[in-house]
C-alpha positions in Angstrom: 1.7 4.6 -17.2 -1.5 3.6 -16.2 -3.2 3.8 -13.2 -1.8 0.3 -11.5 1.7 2.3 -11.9 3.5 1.7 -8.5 4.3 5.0 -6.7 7.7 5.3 -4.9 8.2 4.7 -1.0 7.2 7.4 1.2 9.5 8.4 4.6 8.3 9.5 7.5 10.8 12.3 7.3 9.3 13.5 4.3 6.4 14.9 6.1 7.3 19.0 5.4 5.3 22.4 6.7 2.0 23.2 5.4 0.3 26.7 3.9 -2.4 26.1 6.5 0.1 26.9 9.4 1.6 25.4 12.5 -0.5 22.0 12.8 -0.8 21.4 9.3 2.1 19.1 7.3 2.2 18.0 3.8 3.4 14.8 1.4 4.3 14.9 -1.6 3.4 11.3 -3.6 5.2 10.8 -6.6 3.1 9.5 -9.7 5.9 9.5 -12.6 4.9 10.5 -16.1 1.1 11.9 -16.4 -0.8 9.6 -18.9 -2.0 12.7 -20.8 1.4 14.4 -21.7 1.9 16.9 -19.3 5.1 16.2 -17.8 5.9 14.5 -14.4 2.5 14.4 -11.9 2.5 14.6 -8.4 -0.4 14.3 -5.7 -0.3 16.0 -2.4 -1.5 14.4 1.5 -2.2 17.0 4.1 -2.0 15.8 7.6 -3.5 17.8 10.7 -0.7 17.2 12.8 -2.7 18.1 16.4 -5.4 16.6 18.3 -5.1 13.3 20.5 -3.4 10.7 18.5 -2.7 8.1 21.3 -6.7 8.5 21.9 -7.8 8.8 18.4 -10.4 5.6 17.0 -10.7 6.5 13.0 -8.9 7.9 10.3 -10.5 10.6 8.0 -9.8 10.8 3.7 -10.8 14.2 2.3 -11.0 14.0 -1.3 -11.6 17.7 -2.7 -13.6 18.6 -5.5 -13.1 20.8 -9.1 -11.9 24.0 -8.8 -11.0 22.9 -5.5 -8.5 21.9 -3.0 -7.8 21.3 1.0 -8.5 24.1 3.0 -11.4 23.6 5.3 -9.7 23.8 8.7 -12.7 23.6 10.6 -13.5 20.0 8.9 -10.5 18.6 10.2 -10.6 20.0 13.6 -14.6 18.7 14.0 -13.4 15.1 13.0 -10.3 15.1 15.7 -12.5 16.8 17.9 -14.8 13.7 17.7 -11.5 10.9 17.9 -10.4 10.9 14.1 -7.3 11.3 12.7 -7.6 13.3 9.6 -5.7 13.9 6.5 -6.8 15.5 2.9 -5.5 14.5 -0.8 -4.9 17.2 -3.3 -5.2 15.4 -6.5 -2.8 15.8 -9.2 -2.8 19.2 -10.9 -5.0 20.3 -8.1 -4.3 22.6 -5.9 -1.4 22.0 -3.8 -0.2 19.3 -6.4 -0.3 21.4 -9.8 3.3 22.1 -11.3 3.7 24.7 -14.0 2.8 24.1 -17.3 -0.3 21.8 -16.3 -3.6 22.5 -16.7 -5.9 22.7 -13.4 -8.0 19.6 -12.7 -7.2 17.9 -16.4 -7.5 14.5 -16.5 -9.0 12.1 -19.7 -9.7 9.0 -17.3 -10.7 9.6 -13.7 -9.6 5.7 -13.1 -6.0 7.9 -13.0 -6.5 9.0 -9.6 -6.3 5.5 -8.7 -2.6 6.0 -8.3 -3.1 8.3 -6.0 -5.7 7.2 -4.0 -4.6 3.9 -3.5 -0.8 5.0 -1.9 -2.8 8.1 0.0 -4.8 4.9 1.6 -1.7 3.1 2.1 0.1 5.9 4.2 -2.7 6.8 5.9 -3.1 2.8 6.9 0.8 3.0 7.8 0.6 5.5 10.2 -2.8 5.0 12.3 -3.6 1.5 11.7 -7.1 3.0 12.3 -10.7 2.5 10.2 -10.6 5.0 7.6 -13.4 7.1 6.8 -13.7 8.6 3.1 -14.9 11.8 2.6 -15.3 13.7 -0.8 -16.8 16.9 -2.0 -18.4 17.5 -5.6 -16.5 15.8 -8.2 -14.6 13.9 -5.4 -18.0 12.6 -5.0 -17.9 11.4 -8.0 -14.3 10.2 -8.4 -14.4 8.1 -4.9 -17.3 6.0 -5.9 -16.1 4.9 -8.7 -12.4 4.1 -7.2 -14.2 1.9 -4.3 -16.2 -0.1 -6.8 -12.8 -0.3 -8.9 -11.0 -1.5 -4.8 -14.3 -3.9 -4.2 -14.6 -6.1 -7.2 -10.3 -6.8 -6.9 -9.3 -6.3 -3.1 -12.1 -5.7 -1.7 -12.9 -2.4 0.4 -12.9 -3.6 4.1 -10.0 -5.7 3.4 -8.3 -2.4 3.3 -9.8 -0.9 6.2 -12.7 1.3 4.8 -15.8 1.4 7.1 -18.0 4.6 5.7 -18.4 6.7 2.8 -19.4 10.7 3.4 -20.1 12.5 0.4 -20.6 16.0 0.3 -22.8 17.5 -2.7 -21.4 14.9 -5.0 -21.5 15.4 -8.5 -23.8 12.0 -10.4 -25.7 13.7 -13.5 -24.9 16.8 -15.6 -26.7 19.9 -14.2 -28.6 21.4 -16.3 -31.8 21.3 -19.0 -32.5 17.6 -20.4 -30.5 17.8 -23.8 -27.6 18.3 -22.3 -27.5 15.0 -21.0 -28.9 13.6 -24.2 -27.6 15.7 -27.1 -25.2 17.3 -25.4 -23.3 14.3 -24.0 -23.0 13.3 -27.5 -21.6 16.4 -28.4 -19.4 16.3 -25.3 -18.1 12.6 -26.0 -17.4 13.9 -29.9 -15.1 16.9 -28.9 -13.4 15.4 -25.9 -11.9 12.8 -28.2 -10.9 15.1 -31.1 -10.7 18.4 -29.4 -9.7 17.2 -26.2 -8.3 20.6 -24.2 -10.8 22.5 -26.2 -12.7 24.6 -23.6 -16.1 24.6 -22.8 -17.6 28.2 -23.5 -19.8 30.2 -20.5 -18.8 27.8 -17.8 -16.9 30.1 -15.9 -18.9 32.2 -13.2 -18.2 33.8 -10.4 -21.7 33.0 -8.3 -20.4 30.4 -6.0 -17.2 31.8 -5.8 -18.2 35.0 -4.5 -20.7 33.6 -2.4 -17.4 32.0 -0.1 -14.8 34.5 -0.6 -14.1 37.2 2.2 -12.8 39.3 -0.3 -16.8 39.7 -1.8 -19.7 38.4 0.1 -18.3 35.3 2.2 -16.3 34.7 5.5 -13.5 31.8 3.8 -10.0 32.9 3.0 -8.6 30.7 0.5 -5.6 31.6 -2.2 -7.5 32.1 -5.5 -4.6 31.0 -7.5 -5.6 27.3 -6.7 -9.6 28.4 -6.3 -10.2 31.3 -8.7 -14.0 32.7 -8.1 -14.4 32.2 -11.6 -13.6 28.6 -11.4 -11.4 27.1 -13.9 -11.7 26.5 -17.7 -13.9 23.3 -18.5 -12.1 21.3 -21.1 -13.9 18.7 -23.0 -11.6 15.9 -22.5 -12.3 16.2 -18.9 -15.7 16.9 -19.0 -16.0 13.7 -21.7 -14.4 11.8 -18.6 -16.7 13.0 -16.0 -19.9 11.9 -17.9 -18.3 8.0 -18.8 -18.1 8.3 -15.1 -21.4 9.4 -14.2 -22.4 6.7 -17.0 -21.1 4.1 -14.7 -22.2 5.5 -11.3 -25.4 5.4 -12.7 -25.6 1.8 -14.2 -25.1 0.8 -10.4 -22.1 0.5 -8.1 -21.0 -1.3 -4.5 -18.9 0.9 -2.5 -18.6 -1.7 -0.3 -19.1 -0.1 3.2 -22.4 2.6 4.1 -22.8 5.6 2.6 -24.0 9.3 4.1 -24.8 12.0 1.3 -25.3 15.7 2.7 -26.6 18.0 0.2 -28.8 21.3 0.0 -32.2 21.1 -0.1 -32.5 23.6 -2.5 -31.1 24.8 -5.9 -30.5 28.3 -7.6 -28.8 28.4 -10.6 -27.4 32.6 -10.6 -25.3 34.5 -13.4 -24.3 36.5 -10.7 -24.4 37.0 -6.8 -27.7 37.8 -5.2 -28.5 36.4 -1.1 -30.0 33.7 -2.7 -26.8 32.1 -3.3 -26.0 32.0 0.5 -28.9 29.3 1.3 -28.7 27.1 -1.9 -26.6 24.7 -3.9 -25.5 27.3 -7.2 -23.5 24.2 -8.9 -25.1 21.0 -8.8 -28.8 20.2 -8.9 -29.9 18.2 -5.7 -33.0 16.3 -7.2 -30.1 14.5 -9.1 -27.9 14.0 -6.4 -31.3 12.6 -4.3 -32.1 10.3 -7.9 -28.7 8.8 -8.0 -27.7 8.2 -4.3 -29.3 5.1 -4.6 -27.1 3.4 -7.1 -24.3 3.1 -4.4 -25.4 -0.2 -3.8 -25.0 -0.2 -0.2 -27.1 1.3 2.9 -27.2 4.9 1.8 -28.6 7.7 4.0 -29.3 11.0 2.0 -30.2 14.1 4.2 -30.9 17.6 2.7 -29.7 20.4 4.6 -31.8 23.2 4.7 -30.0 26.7 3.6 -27.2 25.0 2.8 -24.6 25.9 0.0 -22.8 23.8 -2.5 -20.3 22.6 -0.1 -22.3 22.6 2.7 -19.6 22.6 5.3 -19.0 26.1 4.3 -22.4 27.2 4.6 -23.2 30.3 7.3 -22.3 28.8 10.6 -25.6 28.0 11.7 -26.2 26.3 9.0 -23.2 23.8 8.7 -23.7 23.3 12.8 -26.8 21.6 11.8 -24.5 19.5 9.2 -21.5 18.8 11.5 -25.0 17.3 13.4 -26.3 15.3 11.3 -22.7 13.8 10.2 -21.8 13.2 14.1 -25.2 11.2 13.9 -24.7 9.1 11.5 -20.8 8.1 12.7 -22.3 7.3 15.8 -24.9 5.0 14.0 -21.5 3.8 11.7 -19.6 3.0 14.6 -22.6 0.8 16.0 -23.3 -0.6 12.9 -20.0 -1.7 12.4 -19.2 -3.2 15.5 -22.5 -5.7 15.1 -20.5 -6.7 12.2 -23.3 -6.4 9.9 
């Protein structure tokens, strides 16, 4: 299998009940045998079934990040609020989409997701016959950038109906001091190809995690089976993939259609919860996603959000008000821009 493997047909009627309740449905795509030996794979498209369809103008993609999956029900209720249909992709082993025996998040090649991403694009076209916006968190900051320069130099993106890119905190360099990205990355490209599910030591803490979870300091319920506080084990095949991607992200891409990038204006890197974790990004470093933003060769707007967390849609409410701003902003700019046909 590779990642131009067709996926089978999806029916309507296959739509079935989501964990997220009532107004929430899920889609199970079918992705055959998973190119690194863990049995059959499967991804999984959310739908948020309410909100004014007849009126709506856009479609919205959610691609989660690691350690991650769909369940920001506030995000999908802003974007119909504001005429967009919206759906979410749980990628394979993620979330939603993980089947026992698999291990959380593991893939050697992010160009795998293609599979994925491509049919979730494909439904979503089916149904609406709308614009599709993209939106991605962390690593799916990260894994969409790389699939739309993959979709521009062979189908092009706005042949398939992509108009705008919003990218959440994604992930472009290895966090971190300099020899990691140096030394390290050798290291990290040595293992992942000879000690592939060998796990990175000390990568699991609990800062973030308990920085969002109601059950410690936060106000999100989410099922810690598919979002543990501890995050799951780093393994170095993975991470070997992750930095051949951020390799490429950073030799210069063309996503193909403009680009908004929220992140924190501020990071904290904490062994353990203090306040300080509730007004800064405790993951990623933000001067690299502000170096890197730049190499998605297209118009690219990049606007820190002060006391914001890592995913800054779940920072304190006041906080991500100011972010739900600044996005409604920039899609009415978009929808201008796009219009002139520029």
């Amino acid at each position: 299998m590779t990642n131009e493997t067709p996926v089978a047909a999806t029916r309507a009627e296959a739509w079935q009940p989501d964990v997220l309740g009532e107004e929430y449905e899920q889609l199970t795509i079918p992705l055959g045998a998973d190119p690194d030996g863990e049995g059959t794979v499967e991804a999984t498209l959310v739908r948020y079934a309410a909100g004014a369809r007849d009126t709506a103008t856009g479609t919205v993609l959610y691609v989660h990040g690691f350690t991650d999956y769909f369940f920001q029900k506030h995000l999908a209720e802003h974007m119909a609020a504001q005429g967009y249909r919206f759906y979410a992709l749980d990628l394979r082993k993620c979330g939603r989409s993980r089947r026992p025996g698999q291990t959380a998040h593991y893939v050697s090649d992010l160009s795998f997701y293609d599979a994925e991403l491509n049919e979730a694009l494909r439904i979503v076209r089916a149904e609406t016959g709308l614009p599709v916006l993209l939106m991605a968190h962390s690593t799916g900051g990260l894994v969409l950038p790389l699939w739309l320069d993959r979709l521009e130099h062979s189908k092009g993106v706005a042949a398939q109906g992509v108009t705008g890119l919003v990218l959440n905190s994604p992930w472009f360099d290895l966090q971190g001091p300099a020899y990691y990205r140096t030394i390290g990355t050798a290291v990290i490209k040595g293992l992942g190809r000879v000690r592939a599910m060998a796990r990175m030591p000390g990568a699991e803490l609990s800062t973030y995690g308990d920085s969002l979870h109601h059950s410690v300091s936060g106000e999100w319920d989410y099922d810690l089976d598919w979002k543990p506080l501890t995050g799951f084990p780093v393994h170095f095949g993975w991470l070997r993939a992750i930095r051949q991607g951020h390799a490429r992200l950073q030799r210069g891409l063309d996503v193909g259609v403009p680009a908004l990038v929220l992140r924190s204006k501020v990071t904290k890197f904490m062994r353990e919860y203090g306040p300080a974790a509730d007004v800064a990004d405790t993951v990623l470093d933000v001067r690299q996603i502000q170096r890197w933003s730049g190499c998605l060769g297209v118009r690219t707007n990049v606007v820190p959000i002060e006391g914001a967390r890592h995913d800054v849609f779940l920072s304190s409410e006041s906080v991500r008000a100011t972010a739900f701003e600044e996005l409604d902003s920039w899609l009415t700019w978009l929808a201008e821009f796009t219009a002139k046909g520029d």
